[in-house]
C-alpha positions in Angstrom: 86.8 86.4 69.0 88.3 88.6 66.4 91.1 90.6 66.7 93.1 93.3 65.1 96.0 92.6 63.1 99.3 92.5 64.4 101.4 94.4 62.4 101.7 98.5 62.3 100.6 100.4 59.2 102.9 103.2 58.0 100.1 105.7 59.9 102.5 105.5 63.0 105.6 107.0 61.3 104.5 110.5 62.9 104.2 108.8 66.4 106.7 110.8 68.9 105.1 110.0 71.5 104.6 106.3 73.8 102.3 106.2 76.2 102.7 102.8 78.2 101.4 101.1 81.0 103.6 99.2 83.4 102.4 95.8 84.8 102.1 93.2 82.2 102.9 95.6 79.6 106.1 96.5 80.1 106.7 93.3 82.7 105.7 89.8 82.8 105.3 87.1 85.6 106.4 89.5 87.6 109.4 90.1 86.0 111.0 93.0 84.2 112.5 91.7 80.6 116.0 92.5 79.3 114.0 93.0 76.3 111.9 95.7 77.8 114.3 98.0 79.0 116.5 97.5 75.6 113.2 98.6 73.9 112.7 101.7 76.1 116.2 102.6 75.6 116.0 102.1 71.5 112.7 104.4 71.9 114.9 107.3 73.5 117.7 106.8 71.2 115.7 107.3 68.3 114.4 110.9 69.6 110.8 109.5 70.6 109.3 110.5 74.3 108.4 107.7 76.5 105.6 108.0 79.3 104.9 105.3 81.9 101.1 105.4 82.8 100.4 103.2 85.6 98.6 102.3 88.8 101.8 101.3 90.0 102.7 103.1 93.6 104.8 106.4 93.9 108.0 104.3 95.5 108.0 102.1 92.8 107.0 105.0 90.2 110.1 107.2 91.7 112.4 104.2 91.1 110.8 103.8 87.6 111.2 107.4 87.0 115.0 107.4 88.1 116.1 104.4 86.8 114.5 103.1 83.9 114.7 105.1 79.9 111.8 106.7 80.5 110.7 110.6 80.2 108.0 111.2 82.5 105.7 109.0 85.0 102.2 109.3 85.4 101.7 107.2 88.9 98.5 105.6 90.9 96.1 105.7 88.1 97.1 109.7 87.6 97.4 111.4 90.9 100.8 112.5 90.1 103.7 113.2 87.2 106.8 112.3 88.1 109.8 113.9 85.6 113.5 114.7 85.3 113.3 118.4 84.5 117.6 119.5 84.3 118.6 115.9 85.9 116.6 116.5 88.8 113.0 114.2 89.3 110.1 116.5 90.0 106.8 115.3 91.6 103.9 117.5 91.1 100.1 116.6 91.4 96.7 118.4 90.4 95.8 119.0 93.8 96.8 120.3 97.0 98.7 116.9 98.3 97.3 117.7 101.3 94.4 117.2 100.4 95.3 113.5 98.6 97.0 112.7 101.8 93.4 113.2 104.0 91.5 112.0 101.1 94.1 109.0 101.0 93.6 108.3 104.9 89.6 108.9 104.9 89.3 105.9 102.1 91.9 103.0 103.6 89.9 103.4 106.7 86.8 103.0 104.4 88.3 99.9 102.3 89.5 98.2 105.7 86.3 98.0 106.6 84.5 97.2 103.6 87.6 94.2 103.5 86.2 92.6 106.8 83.4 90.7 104.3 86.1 89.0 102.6 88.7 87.6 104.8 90.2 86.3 102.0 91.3 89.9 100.8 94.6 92.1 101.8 95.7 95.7 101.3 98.9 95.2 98.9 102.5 95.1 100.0 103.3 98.2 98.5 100.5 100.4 99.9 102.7 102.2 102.8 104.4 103.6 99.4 101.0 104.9 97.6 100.9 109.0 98.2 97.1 108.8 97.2 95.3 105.4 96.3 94.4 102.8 97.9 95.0 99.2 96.4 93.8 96.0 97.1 96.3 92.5 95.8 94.2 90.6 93.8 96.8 88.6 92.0 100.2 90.2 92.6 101.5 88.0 95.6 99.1 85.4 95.7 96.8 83.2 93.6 94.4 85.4 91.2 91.3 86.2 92.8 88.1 85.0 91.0 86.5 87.6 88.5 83.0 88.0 90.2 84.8 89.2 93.3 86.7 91.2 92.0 83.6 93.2 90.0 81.6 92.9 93.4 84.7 94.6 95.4 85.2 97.6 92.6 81.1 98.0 92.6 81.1 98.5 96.8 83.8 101.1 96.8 82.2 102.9 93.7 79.1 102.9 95.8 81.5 104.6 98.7 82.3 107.6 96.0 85.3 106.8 95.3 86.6 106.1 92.1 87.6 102.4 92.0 89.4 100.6 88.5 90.9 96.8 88.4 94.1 96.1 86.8 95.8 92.6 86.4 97.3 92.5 89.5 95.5 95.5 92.1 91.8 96.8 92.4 93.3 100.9 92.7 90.9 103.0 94.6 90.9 106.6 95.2 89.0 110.4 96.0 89.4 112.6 93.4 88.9 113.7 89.7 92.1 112.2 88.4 92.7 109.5 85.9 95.1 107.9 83.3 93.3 110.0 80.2 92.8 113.3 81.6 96.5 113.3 83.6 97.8 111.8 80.2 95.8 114.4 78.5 97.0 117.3 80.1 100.7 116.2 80.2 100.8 116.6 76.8 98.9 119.6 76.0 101.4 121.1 78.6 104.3 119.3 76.2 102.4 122.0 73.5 100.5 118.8 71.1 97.3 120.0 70.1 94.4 117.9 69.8 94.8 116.8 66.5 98.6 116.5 67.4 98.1 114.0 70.2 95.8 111.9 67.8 98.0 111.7 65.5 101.8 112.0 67.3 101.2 109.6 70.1 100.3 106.4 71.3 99.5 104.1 74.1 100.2 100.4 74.5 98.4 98.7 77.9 97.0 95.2 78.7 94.1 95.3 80.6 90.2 96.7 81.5 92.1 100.0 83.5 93.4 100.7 80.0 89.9 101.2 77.6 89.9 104.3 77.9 93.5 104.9 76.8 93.1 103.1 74.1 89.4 105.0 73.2 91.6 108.2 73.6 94.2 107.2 71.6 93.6 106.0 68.4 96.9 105.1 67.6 96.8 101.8 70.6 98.3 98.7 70.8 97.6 95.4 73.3 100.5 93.0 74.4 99.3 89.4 73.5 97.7 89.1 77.2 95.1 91.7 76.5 93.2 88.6 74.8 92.2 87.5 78.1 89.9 90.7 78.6 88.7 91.0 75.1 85.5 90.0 75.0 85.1 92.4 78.5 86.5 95.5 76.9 84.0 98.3 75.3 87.5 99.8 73.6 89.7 98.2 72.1 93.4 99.1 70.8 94.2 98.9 67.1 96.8 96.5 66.7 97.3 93.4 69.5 101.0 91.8 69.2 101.6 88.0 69.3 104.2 88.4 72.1 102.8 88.7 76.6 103.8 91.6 78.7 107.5 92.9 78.0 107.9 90.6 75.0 105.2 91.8 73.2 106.3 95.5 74.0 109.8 94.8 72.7 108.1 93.6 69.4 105.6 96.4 69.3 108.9 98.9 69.8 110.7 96.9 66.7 108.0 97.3 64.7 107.6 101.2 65.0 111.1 101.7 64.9 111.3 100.2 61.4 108.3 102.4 60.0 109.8 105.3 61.3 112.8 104.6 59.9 112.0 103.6 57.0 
């Protein structure tokens, strides 16, 4: 297995812009680092924009979105933003929600069912908080579930219509047109980056399959030390791949631009 170097190239001075994903990236073992939030917070103080991209549910994204030194989250695989416009947090989606909330209802009925082969499966913890997905634990709150299950589970609600991704912790699944790269995508065209603007001024640092095609849309893309697991799996890869897991590899990737753009 080869991978990318480790180190950033002087190409990333011009980033303004980090694109992250949350679990694994930003945490590890289930834990938030010190280190993580100390990076995010060195990010904003040095005038760069930081966007949480995540599968992660809209209770957890609205406390991420409150809380944490972050600009903007894009939530449940990108049904929704959620941003502080004036010191207040919006929440605004690219459909009626509505129509995610029926769309939302028709599926977990769907999943439930489909969930009756395999006993051995759960809903997640969190899912009374999802406003659109639905998301299935496969490793979150109990022991990792085997990757040929997993595969199987994702192919039979693809095979439903619904669009269906695995992360390191949740299989997400929902109805609708929505994803990280084309909520991503349009976020920043709204922010005014051109095309060539968004290859060039931002970035995106994830950990897992759900993130390929971040890291194919982004040229400028970086793996925490944990993305090794899914290498040989992945059809894109990021550029650079840190030494460090999860928050500790952010918090080195963060060092590392910070010193490029500074210097």
């Amino acid at each position: 297995m080869k991978l990318p170097k480790n180190t950033l190239t002087n190409e990333w001075k011009e980033v303004q812009w980090v694109l992250t994903d949350v679990d694994d990236t930003l945490t590890w073992n289930g834990q938030l680092p010190p280190e993580t939030l100390i990076a995010l917070s060195a990010l904003q103080q040095a005038g760069l924009k930081v966007v949480a991209v995540t599968g992660a549910c809209a209770g957890w994204c609205d406390h991420i979105a409150q809380l944490w030194p972050v600009d903007a989250v894009i939530g449940e695989n990108g049904a929704f933003i959620m941003e502080k416009k004036e010191g207040y947090l919006t929440l605004r989606s690219g459909a009626p929600m509505s129509t995610i909330v029926d769309n939302q209802t028709k599926l977990k009925q769907q999943i439930v069912e489909l969930l009756l082969a395999y006993p051995d499966l759960n809903l997640t913890l969190d899912q009374s908080y999802r406003l659109c997905e639905v998301a299935i634990d496969i490793g979150q709150n109990r022991e990792p579930i085997s990757p040929e299950i997993i595969a199987e589970v994702v192919s039979k609600i693809k095979q439903l219509g619904a669009s269906a991704t695995a992360s390191s912790i949740h299989i997400n699944s929902w109805y609708g047109e929505h994803s990280k790269k084309t909520t991503s995508l349009a976020f920043l065209h709204e922010k005014g980056l051109s095309e060539s603007q968004i290859t060039s001024q931002a970035c995106y640092v994830g950990d897992s399959l759900n993130d390929e095609f971040m890291f194919a849309t982004l040229p400028k893309s970086v793996g925490v030390a944990n993305i090794k697991k899914y290498w040989d799996k992945l059809q894109h890869h990021p550029e650079f791949v840190m030494t460090e897991s999860g928050g500790y590899g952010f918090a080195e990737f963060v060092n590392q631009l910070l010193v490029i753009k500074t210097n």
